[in-house]
RONU-288597 format. One record per atom (N, C-alpha, C): x, y, z. Coordinates in steps of 0.05 Angstrom, whole numbers, plus 5000, padded with zeros to 4 digits. Layout:
BEGIN
node x = X; y = Y; z = Z
...
//
This chain:
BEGIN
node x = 7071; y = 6862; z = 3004
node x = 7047; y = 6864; z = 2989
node x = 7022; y = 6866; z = 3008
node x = 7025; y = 6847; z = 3036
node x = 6999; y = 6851; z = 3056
node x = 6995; y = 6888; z = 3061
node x = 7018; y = 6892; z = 3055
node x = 7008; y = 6926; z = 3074
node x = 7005; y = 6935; z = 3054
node x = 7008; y = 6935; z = 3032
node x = 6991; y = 6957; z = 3017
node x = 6963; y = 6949; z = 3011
node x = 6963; y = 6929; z = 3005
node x = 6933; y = 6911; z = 2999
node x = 6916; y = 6927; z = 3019
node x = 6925; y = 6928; z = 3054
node x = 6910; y = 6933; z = 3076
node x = 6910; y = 6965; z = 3077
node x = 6935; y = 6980; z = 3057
node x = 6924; y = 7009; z = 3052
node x = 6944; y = 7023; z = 3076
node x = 6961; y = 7012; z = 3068
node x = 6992; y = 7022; z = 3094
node x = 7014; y = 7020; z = 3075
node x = 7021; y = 7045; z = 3083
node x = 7034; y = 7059; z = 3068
node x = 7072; y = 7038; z = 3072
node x = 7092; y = 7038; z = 3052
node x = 7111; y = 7027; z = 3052
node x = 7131; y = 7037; z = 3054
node x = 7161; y = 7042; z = 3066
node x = 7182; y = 7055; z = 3065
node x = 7199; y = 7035; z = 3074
node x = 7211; y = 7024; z = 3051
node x = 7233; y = 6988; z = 3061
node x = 7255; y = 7006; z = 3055
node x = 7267; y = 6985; z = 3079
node x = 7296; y = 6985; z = 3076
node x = 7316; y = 6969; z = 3064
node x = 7305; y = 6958; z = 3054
node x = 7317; y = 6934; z = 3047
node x = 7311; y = 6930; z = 3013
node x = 7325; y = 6917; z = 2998
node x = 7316; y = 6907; z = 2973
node x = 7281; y = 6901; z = 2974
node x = 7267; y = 6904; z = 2959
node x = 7242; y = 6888; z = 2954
node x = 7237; y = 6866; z = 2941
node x = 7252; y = 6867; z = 2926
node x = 7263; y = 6839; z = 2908
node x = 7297; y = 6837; z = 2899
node x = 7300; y = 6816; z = 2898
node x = 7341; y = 6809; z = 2894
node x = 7339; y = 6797; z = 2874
node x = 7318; y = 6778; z = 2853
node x = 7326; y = 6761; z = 2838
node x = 7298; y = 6767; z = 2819
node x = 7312; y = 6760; z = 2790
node x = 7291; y = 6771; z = 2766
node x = 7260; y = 6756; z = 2770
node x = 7257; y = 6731; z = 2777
node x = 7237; y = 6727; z = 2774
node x = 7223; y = 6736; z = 2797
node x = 7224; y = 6740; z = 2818
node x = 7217; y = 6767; z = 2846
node x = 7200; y = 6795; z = 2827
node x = 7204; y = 6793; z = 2805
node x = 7206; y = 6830; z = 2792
node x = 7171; y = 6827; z = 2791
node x = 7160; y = 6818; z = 2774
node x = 7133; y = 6820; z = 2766
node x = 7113; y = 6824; z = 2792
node x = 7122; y = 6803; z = 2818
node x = 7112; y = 6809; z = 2847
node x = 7113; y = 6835; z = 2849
node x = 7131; y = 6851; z = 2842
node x = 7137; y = 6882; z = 2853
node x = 7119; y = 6898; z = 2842
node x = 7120; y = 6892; z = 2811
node x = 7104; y = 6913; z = 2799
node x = 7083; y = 6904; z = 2805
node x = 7060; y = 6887; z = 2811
node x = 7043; y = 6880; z = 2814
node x = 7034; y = 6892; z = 2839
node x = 7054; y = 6904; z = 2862
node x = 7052; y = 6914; z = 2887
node x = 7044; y = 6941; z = 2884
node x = 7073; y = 6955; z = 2862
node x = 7057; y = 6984; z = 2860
node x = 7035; y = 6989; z = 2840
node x = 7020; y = 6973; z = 2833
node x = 7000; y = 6973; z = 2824
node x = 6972; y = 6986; z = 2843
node x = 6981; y = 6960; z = 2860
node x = 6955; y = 6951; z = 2884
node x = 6969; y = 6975; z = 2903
node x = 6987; y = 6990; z = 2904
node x = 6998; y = 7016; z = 2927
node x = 6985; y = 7035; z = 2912
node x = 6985; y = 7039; z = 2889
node x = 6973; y = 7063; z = 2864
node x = 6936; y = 7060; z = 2873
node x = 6926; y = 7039; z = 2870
node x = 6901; y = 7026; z = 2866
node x = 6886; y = 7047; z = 2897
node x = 6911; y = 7029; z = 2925
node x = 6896; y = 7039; z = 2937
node x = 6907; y = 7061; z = 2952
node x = 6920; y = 7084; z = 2946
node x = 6924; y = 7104; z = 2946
node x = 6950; y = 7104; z = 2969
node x = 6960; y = 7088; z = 2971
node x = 6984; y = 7088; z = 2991
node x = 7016; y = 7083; z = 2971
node x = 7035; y = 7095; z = 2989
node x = 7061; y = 7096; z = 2985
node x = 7073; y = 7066; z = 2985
node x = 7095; y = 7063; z = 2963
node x = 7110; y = 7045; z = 2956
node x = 7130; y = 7053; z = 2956
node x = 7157; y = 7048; z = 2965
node x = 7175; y = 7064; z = 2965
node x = 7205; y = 7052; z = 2973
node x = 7220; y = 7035; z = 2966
node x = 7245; y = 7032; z = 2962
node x = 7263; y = 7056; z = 2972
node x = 7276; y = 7061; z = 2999
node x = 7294; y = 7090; z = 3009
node x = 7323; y = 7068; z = 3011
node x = 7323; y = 7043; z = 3005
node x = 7354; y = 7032; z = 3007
node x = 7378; y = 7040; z = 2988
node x = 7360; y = 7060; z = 2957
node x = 7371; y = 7069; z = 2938
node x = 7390; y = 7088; z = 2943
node x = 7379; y = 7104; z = 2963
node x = 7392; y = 7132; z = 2960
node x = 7425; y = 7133; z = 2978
node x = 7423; y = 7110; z = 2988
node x = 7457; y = 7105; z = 3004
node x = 7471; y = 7104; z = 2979
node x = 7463; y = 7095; z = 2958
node x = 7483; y = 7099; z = 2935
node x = 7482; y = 7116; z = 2910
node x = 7468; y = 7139; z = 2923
node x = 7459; y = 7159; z = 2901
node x = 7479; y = 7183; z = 2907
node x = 7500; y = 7193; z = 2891
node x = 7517; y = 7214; z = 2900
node x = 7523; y = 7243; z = 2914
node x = 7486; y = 7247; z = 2924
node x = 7491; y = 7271; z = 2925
node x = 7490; y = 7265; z = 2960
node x = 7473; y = 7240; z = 2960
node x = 7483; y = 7225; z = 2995
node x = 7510; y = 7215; z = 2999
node x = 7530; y = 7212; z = 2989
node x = 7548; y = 7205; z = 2995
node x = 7574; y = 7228; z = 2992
node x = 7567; y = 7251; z = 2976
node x = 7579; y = 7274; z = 2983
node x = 7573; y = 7281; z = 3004
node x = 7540; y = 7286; z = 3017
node x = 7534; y = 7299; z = 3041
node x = 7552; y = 7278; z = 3066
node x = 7550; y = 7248; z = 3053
node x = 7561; y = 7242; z = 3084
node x = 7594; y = 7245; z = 3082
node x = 7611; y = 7252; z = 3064
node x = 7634; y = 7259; z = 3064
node x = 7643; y = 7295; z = 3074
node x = 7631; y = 7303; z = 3060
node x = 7628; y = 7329; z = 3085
node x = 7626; y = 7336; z = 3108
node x = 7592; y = 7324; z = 3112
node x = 7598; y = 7321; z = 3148
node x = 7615; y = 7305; z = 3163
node x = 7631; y = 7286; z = 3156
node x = 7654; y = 7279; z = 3162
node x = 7681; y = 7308; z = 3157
node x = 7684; y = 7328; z = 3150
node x = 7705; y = 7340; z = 3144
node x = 7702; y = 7359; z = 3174
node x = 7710; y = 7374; z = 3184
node x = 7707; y = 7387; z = 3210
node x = 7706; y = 7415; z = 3195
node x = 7725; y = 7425; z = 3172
node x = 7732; y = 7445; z = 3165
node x = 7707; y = 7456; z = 3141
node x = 7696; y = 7434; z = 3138
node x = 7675; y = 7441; z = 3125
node x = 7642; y = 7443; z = 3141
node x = 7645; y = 7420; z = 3153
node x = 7613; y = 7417; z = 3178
node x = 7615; y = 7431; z = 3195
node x = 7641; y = 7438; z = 3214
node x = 7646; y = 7449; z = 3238
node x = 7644; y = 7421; z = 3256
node x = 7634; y = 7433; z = 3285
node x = 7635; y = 7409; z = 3306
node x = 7600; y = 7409; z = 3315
node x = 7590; y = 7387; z = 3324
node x = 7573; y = 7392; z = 3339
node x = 7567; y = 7402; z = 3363
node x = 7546; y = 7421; z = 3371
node x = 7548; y = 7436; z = 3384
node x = 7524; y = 7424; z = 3415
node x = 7526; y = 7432; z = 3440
node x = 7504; y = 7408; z = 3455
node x = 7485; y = 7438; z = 3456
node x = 7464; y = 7433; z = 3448
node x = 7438; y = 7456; z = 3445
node x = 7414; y = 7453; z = 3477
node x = 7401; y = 7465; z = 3471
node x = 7384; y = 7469; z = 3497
node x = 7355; y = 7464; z = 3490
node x = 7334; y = 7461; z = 3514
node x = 7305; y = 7466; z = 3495
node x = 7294; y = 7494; z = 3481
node x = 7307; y = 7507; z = 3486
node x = 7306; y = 7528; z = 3475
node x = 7318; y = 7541; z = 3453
//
């Protein structure tokens, strides 16, 4: 809640809240992130959103990703 208040932007990793009464704190955060024009943003979701966990089952397949290749600066 200090960093958005201070107008810094948020990208957690982690839960923001684990337990119901935690909830109202939250919304009350993207309120004050809305208010003062910065990002609120929960990215711990998307490890369990399917279209990330196809991508990481693919690039696991060789026959499908290929191999990595060692590139140059150029």
């Amino acid at each position: 809640m200090k960093a958005v208040i201070e107008g810094i932007n948020v990208l957690a990793d982690k839960p923001m809240v684990i337990s119901l009464d935690e909830f109202p704190k939250l919304e009350e955060a993207f309120i004050v992130a809305e208010n003062n024009g910065v990002l609120l943003y929960d990215i711990m979701t998307e490890r369990h959103m399917i279209t990330a966990i196809l991508q990481r089952e693919l690039a696991l397949k060789q026959e499908v990703f290929g191999t990595l290749q060692i590139g140059t600066e150029d």
